[in-house]
N, C-alpha and C positions, 0 to 999 in steps of 0.2 A: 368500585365493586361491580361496575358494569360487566366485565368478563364475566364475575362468579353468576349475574344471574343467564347470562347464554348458556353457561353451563346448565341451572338448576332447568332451565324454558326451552330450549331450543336445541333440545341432543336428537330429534327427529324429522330436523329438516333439511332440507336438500337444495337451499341456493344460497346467496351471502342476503340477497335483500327479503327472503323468505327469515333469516334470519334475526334481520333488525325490525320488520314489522310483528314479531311473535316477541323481542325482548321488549319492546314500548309496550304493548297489550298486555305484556305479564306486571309491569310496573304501573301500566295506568289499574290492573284489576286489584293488586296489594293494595294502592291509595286507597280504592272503593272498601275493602273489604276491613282494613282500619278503621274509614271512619264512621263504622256503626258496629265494633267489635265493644265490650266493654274493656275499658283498659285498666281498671280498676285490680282487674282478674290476677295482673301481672304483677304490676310496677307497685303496690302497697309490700311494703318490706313487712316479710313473716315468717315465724320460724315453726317447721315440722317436722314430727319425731317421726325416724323413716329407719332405726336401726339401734343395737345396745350399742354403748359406750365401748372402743377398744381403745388398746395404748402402745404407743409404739414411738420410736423418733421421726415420725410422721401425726402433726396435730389435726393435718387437715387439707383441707383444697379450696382453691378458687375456681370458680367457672364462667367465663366469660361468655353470655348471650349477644351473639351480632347484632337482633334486630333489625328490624327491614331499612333498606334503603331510603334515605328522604322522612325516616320517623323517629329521631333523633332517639332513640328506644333502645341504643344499649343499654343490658344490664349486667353484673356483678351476681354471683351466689354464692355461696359460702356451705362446706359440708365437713362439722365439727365432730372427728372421731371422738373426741374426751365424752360428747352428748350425744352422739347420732343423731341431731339434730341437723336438717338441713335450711338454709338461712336464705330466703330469697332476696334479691337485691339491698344486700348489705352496704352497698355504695350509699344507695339514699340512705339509710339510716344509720351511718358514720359521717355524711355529708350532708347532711339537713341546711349548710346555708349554700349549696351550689344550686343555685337555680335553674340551670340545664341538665342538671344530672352530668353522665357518664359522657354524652354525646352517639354519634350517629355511626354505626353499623363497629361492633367490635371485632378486630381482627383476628391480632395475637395477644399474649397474655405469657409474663413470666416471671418469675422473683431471682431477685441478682439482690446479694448482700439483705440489707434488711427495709431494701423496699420490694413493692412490686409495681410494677410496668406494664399498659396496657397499650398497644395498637388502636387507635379509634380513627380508621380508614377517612371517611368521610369529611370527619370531624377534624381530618390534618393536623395528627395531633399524637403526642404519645402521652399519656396521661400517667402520671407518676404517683404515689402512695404507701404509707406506712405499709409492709407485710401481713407485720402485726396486728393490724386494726381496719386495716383498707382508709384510712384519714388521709386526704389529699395531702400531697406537698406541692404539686406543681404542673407543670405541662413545658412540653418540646414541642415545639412546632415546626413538623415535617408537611409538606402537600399528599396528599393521594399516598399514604403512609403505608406498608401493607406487613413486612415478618422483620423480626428482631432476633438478635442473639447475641448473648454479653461474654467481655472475653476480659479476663483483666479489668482494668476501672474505666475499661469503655463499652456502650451498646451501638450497637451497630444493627442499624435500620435500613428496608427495601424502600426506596421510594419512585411512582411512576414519574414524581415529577411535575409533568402536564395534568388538564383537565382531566374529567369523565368524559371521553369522546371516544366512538368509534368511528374510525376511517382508514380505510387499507392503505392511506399514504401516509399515515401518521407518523409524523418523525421526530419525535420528544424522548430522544435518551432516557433514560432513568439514572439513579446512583444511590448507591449508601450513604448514609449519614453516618460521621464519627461519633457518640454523644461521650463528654466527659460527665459520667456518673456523679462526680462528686461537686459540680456546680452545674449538671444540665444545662448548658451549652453546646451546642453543634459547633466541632474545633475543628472538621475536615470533612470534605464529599470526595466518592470516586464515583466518576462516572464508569455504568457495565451496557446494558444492552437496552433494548425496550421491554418496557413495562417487567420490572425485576421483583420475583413475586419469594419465593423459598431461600432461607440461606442457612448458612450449616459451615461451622469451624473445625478444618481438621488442622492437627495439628499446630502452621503458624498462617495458615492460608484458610483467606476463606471466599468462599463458593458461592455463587448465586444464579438464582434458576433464571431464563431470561423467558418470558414467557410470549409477548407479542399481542397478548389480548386483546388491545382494543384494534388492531392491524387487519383484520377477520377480513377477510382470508387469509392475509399474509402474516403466518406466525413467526413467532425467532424458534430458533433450534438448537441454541446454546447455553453454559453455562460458562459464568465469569469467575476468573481464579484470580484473587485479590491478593496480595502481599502485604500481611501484615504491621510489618515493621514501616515499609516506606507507603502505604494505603495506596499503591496502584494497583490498575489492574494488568498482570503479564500476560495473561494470554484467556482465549475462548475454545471451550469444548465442543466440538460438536453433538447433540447427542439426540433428540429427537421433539416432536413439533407441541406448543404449547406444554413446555415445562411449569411444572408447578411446586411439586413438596419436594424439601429433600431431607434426608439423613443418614448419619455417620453411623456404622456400626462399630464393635468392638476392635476390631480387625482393619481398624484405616480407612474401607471400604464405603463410597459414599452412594446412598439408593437415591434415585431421580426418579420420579413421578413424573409422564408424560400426560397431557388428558388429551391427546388427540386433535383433529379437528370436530367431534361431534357430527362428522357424515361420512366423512371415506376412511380416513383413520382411526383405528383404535387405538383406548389407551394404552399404555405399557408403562411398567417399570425395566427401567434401566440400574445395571451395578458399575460404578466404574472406580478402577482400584487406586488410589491416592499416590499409592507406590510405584508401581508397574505405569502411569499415565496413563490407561488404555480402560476402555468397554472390554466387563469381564463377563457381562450376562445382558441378556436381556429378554423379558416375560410377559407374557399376555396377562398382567396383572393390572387392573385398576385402582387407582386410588383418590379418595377423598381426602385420608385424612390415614396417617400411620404413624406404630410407636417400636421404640425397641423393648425387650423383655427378653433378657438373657442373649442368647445368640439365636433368637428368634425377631422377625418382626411381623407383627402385624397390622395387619391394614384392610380397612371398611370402605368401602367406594358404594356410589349409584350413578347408575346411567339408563340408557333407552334403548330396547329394544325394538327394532322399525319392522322385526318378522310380526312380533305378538304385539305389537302396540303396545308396549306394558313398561314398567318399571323393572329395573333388573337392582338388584342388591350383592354385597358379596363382602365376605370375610375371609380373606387368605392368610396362611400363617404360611412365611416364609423362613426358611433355614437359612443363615448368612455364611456358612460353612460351606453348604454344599452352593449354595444360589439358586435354588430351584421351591419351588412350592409347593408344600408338603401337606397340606389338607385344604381343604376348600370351606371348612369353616373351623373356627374355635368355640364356638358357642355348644354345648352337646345335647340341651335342653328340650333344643326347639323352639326356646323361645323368641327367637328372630325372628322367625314369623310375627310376631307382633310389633315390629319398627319398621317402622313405614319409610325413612331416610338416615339411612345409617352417615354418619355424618363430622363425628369427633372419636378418636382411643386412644385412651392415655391408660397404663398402670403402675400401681401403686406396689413400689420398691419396694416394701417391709413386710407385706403378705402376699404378694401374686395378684392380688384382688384388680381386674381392669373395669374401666369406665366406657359405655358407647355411648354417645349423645343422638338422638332422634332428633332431626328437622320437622317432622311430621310433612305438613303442606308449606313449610316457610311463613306464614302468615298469620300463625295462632303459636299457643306456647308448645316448646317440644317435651321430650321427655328423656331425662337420665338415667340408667340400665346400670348397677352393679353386681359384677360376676365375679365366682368364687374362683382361683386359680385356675379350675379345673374346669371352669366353663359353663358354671350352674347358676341360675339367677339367682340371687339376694338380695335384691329390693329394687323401684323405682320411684322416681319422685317427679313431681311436672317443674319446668324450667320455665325462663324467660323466653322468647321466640330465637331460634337459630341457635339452639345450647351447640357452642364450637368450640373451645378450646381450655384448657385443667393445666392447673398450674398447683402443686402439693406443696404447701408449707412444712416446715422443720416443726421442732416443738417450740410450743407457745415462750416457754422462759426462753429459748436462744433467741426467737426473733425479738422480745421485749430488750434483751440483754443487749444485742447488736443494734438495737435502733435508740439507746442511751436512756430507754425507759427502767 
């Protein structure tokens, strides 16, 4: 997670070793700032009423909390439409005999079948669990672990590979992990590029952002196209510097999320067509964190402004029709103004209703935003620290039914 915090520290400075003395000062000031935080605040599993009861073939969602680096403080939440009850770290209190908890900085987060899957970066580790219940079953263990996506009875995971290190000569391949779902086994790796951070299945191929992160200066500028049948990689896209998210729209079309280098380049998304092989767009759009919603996407980013000294925020709602970005926010309210680090957006398929997660300062708990379709607030609730990533469960009786309960 080294990369992510250059991102969150160091988007306003201007040399590579101005760089690495602003990321160690940002992680020696978290250590300080932990440990005289109450942590009671967070991590006691409790549940708060934050909305009425709805019903739908959606019972609910997970949300996985990163938690800072080095503070083994991933957490788990849980938000039950049947109660409008939101459930703070339901991990511990489904897992009462795991004496580490969840483990150290959560990544990704997603349900295949009738369990769910966590990313636990640090922690080298994919953390496995009933859907239904979040009750452990197991662990994979992948190193420097980072995005997932399940395809058939396999998951398939980004892995750096190597240490936590930066160094512009760093030369540690990364590759995917094959996982056999059905006995969690790692059955095959493909090696793709350095440090392989977003991946995304179109069709029978799948994709992976190369990102270069710990290379600082020298980023990759590629994505890797995997064959899924025979798990090689055929060839690399070129497509622009520190890649990071990606996603497939309705249309074959896959979005690339650039984050720049954080001094001379800006971020951009990229669109490039699955079909045609080619860069069909590309935008002055930022991104942190984006989802799809009908033949829309959007996407919440933060970055640094080096004119205003300031924080810059943003919510673009992109058309995947036309490729181009069609309003500069989705929120109508105003109430952005009150999130300090926009940070996570997921929505919820059965009513329009999307999710923002706030970072706040990284360091204290953040906060979760739910909006009405139409871009109205509807209630917030405080999270674990670094609310990042919403995984929505089916209904309770399918998952009970699928997992032989």
């Amino acid at each position: 997670m080294i990369s992510d915090f250059i991102r969150y520290k160091t988007q306003r400075t201007h040399s590579y070793s101005t760089v690495i003395v602003t990321l160690f000062t940002a992680i020696l000031s978290i250590t300080g700032l932990q440990s005289c935080r109450d942590e009671s605040v967070i991590f006691i599993p409790e549940r708060v009423p934050v909305s009425t009861p709805e019903f739908s073939n959606i019972s609910g969602f997970y949300l996985l909390n990163e938690g800072n680096m080095g503070s083994n403080k991933a957490t788990l939440d849980y938000y039950d439409y049947t109660t409008g009850d939101y459930i703070r770290n339901i991990y511990a209190e489904a897992n009462p005999d795991v004496p580490m908890e969840l483990g150290d900085v959560g990544n990704d987060l997603l349900i295949h079948g009738s369990r769910l899957y966590a990313v636990i970066n640090c922690s080298n580790k994919v953390e496995v669990m009933e859907a239904a219940s979040a009750r452990r079953i197991g662990q994979v263990d992948i190193p420097n672990c980072r995005y997932m996506k399940a395809h058939g009875g396999f998951l398939y995971v980004t892995s750096y590979a190597g240490p936590v290190e930066i160094r512009p000569d760093y030369r540690q391949r990364g590759y995917v992990a094959k996982i056999d779902t059905a006995t969690l086994q790692e059955v095959d790796r493909c090696l793709v590029g350095y440090q392989p951070d977003g991946i995304e299945i179109v069709g029978e191929q799948i994709y992976v952002a190369n990102s270069g992160g710990y290379m600082v200066p020298n980023y990759e500028k590629t994505v890797s196209v995997i064959d899924i049948a025979t798990f090689t990689e055929t060839e690399r896209i070129e497509v622009g510097v520190n890649l990071s998210r990606l996603l497939a729209d309705r249309e074959g079309k896959l979005w690339i999320a650039s984050r720049g280098d954080y001094i001379n380049v800006e971020p951009r998304l990229y669109c490039y067509d699955t079909r045609k092989e080619r860069l069909v767009a590309d935008l002055n759009v930022g991104v942190s964190s984006m989802c799809l919603k009908g033949d829309s996407i959007m996407a919440v980013s933060t970055g640094w402004d080096e004119l205003t000294m300031t924080r810059t925020t943003g919510y673009a709602l992109i058309d995947t029709h036309s490729m181009t970005k069609v309003a500069d926010s989705f929120i109508i309210d105003g109430s952005e103004s009150e999130i300090k680090v926009p940070f996570g957006i997921a929505v919820n398929s059965a009513n329009g209703d999307f999710f923002v997660t706030d970072a706040r300062n990284y360091v204290t708990p953040g906060r979760l935003h739910c909006y009405s379709a139409e871009g109205v607030l509807r209630w917030s609730v405080r999270t674990g620290d670094i609310p990042a990533v919403i995984a929505f469960t089916g209904s309770r009786r399918d998952m009970e039914r699928s997992s032989g309960r």
